[in-house]
Every structure is written in structure tokens, then in C-alpha cells.
DRENGU-674695 format. One line per field, with one value per residue (C-alpha): residue number from 1; x, z, y. Coordinates in steps of 0.2 Angstrom, whole numbers, plus 5000, padded with zeros to 4 digits. Layout:
// DRENGU-674695
k = c(NUM,...) .
east = c(X,...) .
up = c(Z,...) .
north = c(Y,...) .
***
This chain:
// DRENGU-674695
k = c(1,2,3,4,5,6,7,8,9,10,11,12,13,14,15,16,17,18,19,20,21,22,23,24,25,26,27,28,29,30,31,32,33,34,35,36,37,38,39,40,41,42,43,44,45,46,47,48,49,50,51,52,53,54,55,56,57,58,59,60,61,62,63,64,65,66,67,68,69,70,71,72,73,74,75,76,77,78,79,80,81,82,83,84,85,86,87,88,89,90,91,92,93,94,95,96,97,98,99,100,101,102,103,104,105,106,107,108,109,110,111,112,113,114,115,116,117,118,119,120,121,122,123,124,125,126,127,128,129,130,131,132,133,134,135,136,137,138,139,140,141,142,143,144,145,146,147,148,149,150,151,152,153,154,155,156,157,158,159,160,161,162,163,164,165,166,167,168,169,170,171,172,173,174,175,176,177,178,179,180,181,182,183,184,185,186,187,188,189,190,191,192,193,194,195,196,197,198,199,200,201,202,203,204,205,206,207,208,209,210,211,212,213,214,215,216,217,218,219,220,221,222,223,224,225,226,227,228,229,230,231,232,233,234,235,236,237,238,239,240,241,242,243,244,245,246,247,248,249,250,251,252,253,254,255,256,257,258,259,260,261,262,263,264,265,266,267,268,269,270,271,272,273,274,275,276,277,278,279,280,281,282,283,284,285,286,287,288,289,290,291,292,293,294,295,296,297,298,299,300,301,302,303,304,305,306,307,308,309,310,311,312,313,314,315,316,317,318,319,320,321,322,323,324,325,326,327,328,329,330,331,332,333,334,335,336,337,338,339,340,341,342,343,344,345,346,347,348,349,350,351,352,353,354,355,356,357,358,359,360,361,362,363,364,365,366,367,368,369,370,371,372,373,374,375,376,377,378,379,380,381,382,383,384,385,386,387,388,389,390,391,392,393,394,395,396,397,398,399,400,401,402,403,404,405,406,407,408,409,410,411,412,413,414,415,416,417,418,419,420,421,422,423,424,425,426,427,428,429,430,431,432,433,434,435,436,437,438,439,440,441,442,443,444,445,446,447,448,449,450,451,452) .
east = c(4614,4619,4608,4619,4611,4615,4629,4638,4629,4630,4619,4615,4597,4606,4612,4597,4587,4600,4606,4589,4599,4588,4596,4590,4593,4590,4602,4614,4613,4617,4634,4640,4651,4653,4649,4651,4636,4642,4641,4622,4611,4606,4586,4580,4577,4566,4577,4591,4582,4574,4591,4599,4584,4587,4605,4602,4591,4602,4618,4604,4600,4617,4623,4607,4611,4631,4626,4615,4629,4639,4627,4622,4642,4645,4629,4636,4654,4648,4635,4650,4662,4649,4644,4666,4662,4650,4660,4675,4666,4658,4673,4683,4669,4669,4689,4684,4671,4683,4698,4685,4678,4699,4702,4687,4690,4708,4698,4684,4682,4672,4660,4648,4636,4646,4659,4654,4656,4664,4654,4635,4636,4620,4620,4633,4639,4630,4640,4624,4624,4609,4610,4614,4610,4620,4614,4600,4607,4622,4618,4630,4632,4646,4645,4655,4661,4662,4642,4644,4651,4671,4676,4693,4688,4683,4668,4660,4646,4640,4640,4628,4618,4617,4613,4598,4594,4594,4581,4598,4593,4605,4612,4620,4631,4644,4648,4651,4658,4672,4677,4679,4690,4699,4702,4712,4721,4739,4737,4732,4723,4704,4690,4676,4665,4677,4691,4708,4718,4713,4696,4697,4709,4695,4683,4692,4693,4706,4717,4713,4721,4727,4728,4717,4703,4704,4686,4670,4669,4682,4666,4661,4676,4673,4665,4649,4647,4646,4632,4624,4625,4620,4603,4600,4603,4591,4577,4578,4574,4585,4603,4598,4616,4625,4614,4618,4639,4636,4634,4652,4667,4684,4689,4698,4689,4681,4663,4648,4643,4626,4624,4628,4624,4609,4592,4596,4613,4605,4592,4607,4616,4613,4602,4591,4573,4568,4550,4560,4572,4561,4560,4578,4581,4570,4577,4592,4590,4587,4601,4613,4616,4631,4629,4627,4612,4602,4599,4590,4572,4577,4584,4578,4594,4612,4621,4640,4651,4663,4649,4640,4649,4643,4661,4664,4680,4694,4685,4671,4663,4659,4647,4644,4628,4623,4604,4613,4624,4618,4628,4638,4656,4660,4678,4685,4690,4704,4708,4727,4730,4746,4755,4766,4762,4746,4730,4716,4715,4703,4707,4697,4687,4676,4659,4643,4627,4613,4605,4617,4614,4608,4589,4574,4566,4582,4574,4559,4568,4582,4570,4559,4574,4583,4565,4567,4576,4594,4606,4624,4637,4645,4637,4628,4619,4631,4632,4651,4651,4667,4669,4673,4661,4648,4652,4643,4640,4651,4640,4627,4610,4622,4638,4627,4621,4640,4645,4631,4646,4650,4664,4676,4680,4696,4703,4716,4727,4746,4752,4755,4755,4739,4737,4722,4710,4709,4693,4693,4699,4688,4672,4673,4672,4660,4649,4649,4647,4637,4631,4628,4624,4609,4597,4589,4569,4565,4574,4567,4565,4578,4593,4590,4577,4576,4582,4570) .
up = c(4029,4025,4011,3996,3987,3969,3976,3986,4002,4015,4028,4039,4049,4066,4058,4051,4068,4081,4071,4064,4048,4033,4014,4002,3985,3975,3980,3981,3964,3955,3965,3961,3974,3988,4005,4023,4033,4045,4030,4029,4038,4055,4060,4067,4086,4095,4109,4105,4097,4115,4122,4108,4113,4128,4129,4115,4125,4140,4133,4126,4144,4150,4137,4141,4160,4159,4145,4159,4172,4161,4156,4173,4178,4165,4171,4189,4184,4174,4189,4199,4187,4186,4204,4206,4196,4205,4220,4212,4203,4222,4232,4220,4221,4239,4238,4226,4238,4254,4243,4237,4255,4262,4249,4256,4271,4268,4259,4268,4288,4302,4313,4324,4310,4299,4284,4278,4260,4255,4240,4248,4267,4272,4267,4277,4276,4293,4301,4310,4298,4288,4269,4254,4237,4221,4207,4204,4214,4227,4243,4257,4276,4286,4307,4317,4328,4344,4343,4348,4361,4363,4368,4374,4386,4404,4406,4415,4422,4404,4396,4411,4406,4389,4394,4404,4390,4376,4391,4399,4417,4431,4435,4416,4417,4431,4419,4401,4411,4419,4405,4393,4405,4405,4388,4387,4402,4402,4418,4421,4439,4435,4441,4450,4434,4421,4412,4409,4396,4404,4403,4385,4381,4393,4382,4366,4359,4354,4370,4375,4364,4382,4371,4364,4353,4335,4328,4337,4327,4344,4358,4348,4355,4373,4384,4391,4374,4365,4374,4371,4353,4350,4359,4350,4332,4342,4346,4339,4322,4309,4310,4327,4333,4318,4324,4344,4338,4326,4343,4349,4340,4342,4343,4360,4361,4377,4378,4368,4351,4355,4336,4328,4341,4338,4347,4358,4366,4366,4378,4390,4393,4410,4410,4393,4396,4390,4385,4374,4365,4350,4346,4351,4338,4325,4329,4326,4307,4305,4310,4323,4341,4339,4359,4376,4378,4365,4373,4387,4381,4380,4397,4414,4426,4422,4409,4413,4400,4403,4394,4382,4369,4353,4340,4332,4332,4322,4315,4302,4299,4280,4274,4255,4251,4232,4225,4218,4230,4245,4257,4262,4262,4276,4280,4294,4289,4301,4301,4306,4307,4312,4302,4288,4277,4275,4282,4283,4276,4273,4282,4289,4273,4275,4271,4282,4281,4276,4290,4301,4303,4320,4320,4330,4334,4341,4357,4357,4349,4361,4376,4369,4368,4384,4395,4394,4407,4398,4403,4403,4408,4419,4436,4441,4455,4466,4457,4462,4454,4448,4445,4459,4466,4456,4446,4452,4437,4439,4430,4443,4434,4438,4429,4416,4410,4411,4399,4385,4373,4355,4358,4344,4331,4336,4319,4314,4300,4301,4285,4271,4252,4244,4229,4221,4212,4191,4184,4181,4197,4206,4197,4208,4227,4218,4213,4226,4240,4230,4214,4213,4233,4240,4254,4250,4254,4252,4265,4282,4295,4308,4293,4281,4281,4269,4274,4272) .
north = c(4732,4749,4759,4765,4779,4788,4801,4790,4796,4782,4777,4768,4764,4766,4783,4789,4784,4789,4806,4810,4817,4821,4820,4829,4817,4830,4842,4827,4821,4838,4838,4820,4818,4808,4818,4813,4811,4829,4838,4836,4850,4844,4844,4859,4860,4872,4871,4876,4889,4895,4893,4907,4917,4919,4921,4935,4944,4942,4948,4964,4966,4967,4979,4990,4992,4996,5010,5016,5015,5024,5035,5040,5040,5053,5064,5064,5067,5082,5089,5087,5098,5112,5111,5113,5127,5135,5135,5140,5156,5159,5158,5169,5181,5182,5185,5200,5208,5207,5215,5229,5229,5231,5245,5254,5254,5263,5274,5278,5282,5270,5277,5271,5272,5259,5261,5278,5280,5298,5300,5293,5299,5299,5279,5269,5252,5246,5233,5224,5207,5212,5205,5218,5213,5212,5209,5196,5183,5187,5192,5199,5204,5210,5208,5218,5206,5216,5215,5195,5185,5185,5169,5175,5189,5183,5192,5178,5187,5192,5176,5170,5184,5179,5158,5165,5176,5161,5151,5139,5135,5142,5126,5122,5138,5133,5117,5128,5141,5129,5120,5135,5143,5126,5123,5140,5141,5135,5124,5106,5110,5107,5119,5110,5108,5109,5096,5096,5085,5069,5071,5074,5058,5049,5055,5052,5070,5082,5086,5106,5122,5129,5146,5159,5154,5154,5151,5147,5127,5125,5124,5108,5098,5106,5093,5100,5111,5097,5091,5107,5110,5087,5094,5111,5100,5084,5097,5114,5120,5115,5122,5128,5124,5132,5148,5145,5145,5161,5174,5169,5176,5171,5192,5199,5216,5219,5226,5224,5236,5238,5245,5229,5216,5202,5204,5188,5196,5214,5206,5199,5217,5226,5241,5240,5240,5222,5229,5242,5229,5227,5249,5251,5239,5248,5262,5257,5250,5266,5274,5269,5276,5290,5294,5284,5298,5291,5276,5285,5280,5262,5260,5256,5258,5262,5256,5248,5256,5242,5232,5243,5252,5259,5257,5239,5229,5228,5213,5209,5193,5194,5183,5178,5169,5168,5158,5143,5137,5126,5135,5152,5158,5164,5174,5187,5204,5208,5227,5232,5249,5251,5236,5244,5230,5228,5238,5223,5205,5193,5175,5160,5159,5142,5136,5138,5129,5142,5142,5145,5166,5172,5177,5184,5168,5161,5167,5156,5140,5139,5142,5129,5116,5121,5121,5100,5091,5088,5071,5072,5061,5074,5078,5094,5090,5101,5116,5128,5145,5147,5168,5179,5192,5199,5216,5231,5243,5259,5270,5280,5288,5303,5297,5290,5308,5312,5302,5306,5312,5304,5289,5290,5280,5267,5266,5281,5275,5280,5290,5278,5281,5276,5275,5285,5271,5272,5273,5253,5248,5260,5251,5235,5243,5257,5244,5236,5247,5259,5258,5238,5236,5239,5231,5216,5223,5203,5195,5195,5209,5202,5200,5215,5231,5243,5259,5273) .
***
């Protein structure tokens, strides 16, 4: 029998059992009015309380860990924009310095000795790769490519003198040597170690250029080469093949500079006194050979003229390295002389790891990695040479006193109108090439040396 209480609030014992509602009659009875049993406030119950907990604290989590996605997202984005901005900044810089390097070359002459500033004689612009500072932290070096090794001249016998000279046994040299005449000759008949356009489709690589080359990065798709340079990054010292591709150039100049060349190629020329190579060298930071007779001391047979030389190419490697950046900008000063248009240019700008710069202990790391027994999927076990007969050297002790004369410098511009720089403009090659330039005294020996 149902329970009729002041209010009319109506319940039952089945209600009051099963819904476990409470009533307060108090609070009832001052309203007068009848309510319905869902009106009343329900029993508390700890576990839906738990529950709400939880879920709170969950949702909390959540919230936490996408504000630190975001969070983070927005840090990286912006890392990212400056980084951008470095790079930018650099590689607008390093446009600068070639345009003020280009106007001062019209301006100034080239000599064996290097760019020779008109106002500062006695301190040339060497051409030998070592670092100049400027300013607190940009750095930079020009190579006269002619003092590395062209990949477009055949000069086969010297590029075996320079395998032995970086510790590659005699047996390795037939296979590079084949294939990089194969990949630039025009023909499809393979030489004996060599490979042609179906090799390379075989091997699933890029079919061969069958022209000129036009940057060293090419020997990475040459079969054989590639082999190479895999071990030199598997076993040498980090960047060692980065360092192995920096002594070839793509230039078409015959003969080495020896005034600008790296210790590792002047070891592999005929006639220098290897127990010599490290005064010829000191003697030349501090000031470059002018004559063939100047290298008499350094020298222990005659010298091939056809092999030596002492003036630079038409050609500069510039390279732009500043303290910030991970890695350096590295373009080609291309001198034209006789073009109406334009004198020099800077092309083939592109980024270079940092330790990708030739050095002194190039030597002993590349003899240490090329001493081990090296696999490749192409056979040498019947070793063809594939030049003709050995070159004799032309030059006689008799003919090499002959020629102890200055060689002249290659680059006479034709008459052209150039204009006289202004005071503003004039400040950005000055300081540059003279007042803001100087040689970095803490970088090592085998990149930059003081002068004295």
C-alpha cells in the first residue's frame, strides 16, 4: 500500500527500496506542491564519482599532450625559418664575394703568385685553397683548379701516378681508368675493364654522359668509382670520400700548377724529390714559385713541362664556409677573357659537407683504407692496361736549365670600357680582398698559414 505523505509526495516501498531515493519532508512541506518522484535528488555514488575523475583527468591529459605537439610543431617551424634564413643570408653572401672577387680580377692582374691587388703588391690573393678570414665568422678559400685533377684531359699516366700516390694497389687502376674513359667517349665499344650503357642499365644507374664532364659528383654513378668512394665513406675518416672527389675538377686545362696543387697530387708528379715535398710546400706559402729554376732544390730528375707548370686556369673553385652553418657553399669562378660580354662568372653554386676540403693526412687515411683486400662485383683478376706506351719526359737536366725562365701569365683582357669603382662600390671588393681579408692564423697548417 503506497505511503501518502503531507506534500503530496508519493511513494511506494518498491520505489523507495529499488530507487534508493531520499525526501527530504522538510524541504517538501514549505513548497506545497505536489512533486514527482524524478525530481527528488538522487543518492550519491562514489562510482560514478571515480568514473567523472577519471574521465576529467583524461580529457586534462589529452589537452596537455596536443599543446605540447603544437608547442613543439611551432618550435620546429620556427628553427626551420631561421635556419632558411641562414642559408639565405650565406648564400647571398657568397654571391657577393664572387661578384667582388669578378670585379677584381678586371681590375687587378694574375700572376703565378695569385691575384695581385694594385694597392697591396707584396700581399697576393694566393690561389692554393687556404682559408681567409672575414670578419668573426666567415671564412674563405679560392683553388686554382689547374692545381687538381682534370677529369677531361687524357692524361692517363698521371692519374695512375696519383692512385699510387693516395696508397690504390696497381691492379685497381686499369678498372677506373677504363670506365672513366668510357663514360665520356661517344662510342658504345667497351674497353676490357670498362662499361658502356648496358652495363649501367644492368646495374640500374644513370646511362653514361658520353661528353665532357661537368662536375666531379659525376664519378659517383661510374661503376668501379662507386665502389671506391662506398669504401672510403665505410673505412676512412669521416667525409673521406667527399675529400678523395675534391682533387678532381671538371676544368679542360692540361698540366698541373704546382703553386696551387694539394700535398697528395704534388707527391704523384714526375721529377719532385719525395723527401723534399714537405719544404717545397713551406716554401711555397711563403711565396709562390715565379720560375721552373726555383724548383731546382726540390727536384731529384727532370721535370716534364707538359706536366708541371706554375700559372692557374681559367677556373677557381670558391669556397664559402661561415661558424653557423653545417655546411659550405661552394661555386666556380669561370674567367673569360675574350667574351665581350662578360669577363668571369660565378656558376655551379651548391652545398658541400665541411669536411669535404682536401688535407695533409689524406695521405695516410686513404693508404690505410686502400691497404685491405677490396670485393667488387666486377673482375680484376686479369689486369689489360688500357693506355698506350709510357711517356718519356721531354725535358733533359740540359733542357731543364733552359727553360729556367718566368712562364707568363695566360690571362690578357681585350680593351673593354671599365668603369672606375665609386667610393661605395669600391668598399665591398676593398674589404674583402684587403682591408676585411686576412689569413685565418687559427685554421690548420695544411688549409691556411699565416704569411710572414
Amino acid at each position: 500500500m503506497p505511503y501518502k505523505f503531507r506534500a503530496n509526495c508519493v511513494f511506494t516501498s518498491a520505489n523507495l527500496h529499488f530507487r534508493d531515493l531520499y525526501c527530504d519532508m522538510s524541504i517538501v512541506s514549505i513548497h506545497h506542491r505536489a512533486l514527482k518522484c524524478d525530481d527528488l535528488p538522487k543518492r550519491h555514488d562514489p562510482r560514478a564519482a571515480g568514473f567523472i575523475l577519471v574521465a576529467t583527468l583524461f580529457a586534462i591529459a589529452v589537452i596537455a599532450i596536443g599543446a605540447t605537439y603544437f608547442a613543439s610543431r611551432v618550435e620546429g617551424l620556427q628553427t626551420a625559418a631561421f635556419q632558411q634564413q641562414s642559408v639565405t643570408e650565406a648564400e647571398r653572401e657568397a654571391m657577393s664575394i664572387g661578384q667582388a672577387l669578378i670585379q677584381a680580377v678586371l681590375l687587378n692582374p694574375i700572376t703565378e703568385r695569385g691575384l695581385v691587388i694594385k694597392d697591396a703588391p707584396n700581399e697576393p690573393l694566393l690561389l692554393d685553397g687556404r682559408f681567409y678570414r672575414m670578419g668573426d665568422k666567415t671564412q674563405i678559400a679560392i683553388q686554382d683548379e689547374r692545381g687538381l685533377m682534370s677529369l677531361n684531359i687524357n692524361d692517363d699516366l698521371q692519374l695512375r701516378r696519383f692512385f699510387s700516390a693516395a696508397g690504390l694497389p696497381v691492379e685497381r687502376h686499369d678498372r677506373l681508368l677504363d670506365t672513366l674513359r668510357d663514360y665520356v667517349d661517344v662510342d658504345d665499344f667497351k674497353r676490357l675493364n670498362g662499361a658502356e650503357r648496358r652495363d649501367y642499365i644492368e646495374a640500374k644507374l644513370p646511362p653514361p654522359a658520353n661528353d665532357f664532364f661537368t662536375s666531379r659528383d659525376e664519378l659517383r654513378r661510374i661503376p668501379g668509382w662507386r665502389e671506391l668512394l662506398a669504401e672510403l665513406d665505410a673505412r676512412g675518416k669521416p667525409g673521406a670520400a667527399e675529400r678523395f672527389l675534391g682533387y678532381f675538377s671538371a676544368h679542360r686545362v692540361s698540366a698541373i700548377n704546382l703553386n696551387t696543387a694539394p700535398r697528395l697530387i704534388v707527391q704523384s708528379l714526375v721529377g719532385i724529390d719525395q723527401a723534399r715535398i714537405t719544404a717545397l710546400l713551406d716554401q711555397r706559402r711563403l711565396a709562390p714559385f715565379q720560375t721552373v729554376a726555383e724548383l731546382g732544390t726540390f727536384t731529384n730528375g727532370a721535370i716534364d713541362l707538359d706536366t708541371i707548370q706554375l700559372v692557374g686556369a681559367s677556373t677557381w673553385r670558391l669556397t664559402y664556409q661561415r661558424d653557423d652553418l653545417a655546411f659550405l657553399i661552394e661555386c666556380r669562378l669561370v674567367i673569360t677573357p675574350a667574351a665581350s660580354d662578360k669577363a668571369a662568372q660565378v656558376n655551379e653554386c651548391r652545398h658541400r659537407p665541411r669536411n669535404s676540403i682536401p688535407t695533409d693526412d689524406d695521405v695516410e687515411d686513404f693508404a690505410r683504407v686502400f691497404s685491405t683486400p677490396f670485393s667488387t662485383r666486377f673482375s680484376l683478376s686479369t689486369p689489360v692496361s688500357s693506355t698506350g706506351p709510357g711517356r718519356a719526359n721531354k725535358n733533359s737536366p740540359a733542357d731543364f736549365q733552359s727553360n729556367a725562365k718566368s712562364i707568363s701569365s695566360p690571362f690578357s683582357f681585350p680593351n673593354r670600357e671599365v668603369s672606375q669603382p665609386t667610393a661605395d662600390s669600391r668598399s665591398l671588393p676593398w674589404l674583402i680582398l684587403k682591408a676585411g681579408l686576412s689569413v685565418d692564423p687559427a685554421a690548420p697548417a695544411q688549409i691556411a698559414t699565416p704569411r710572414p
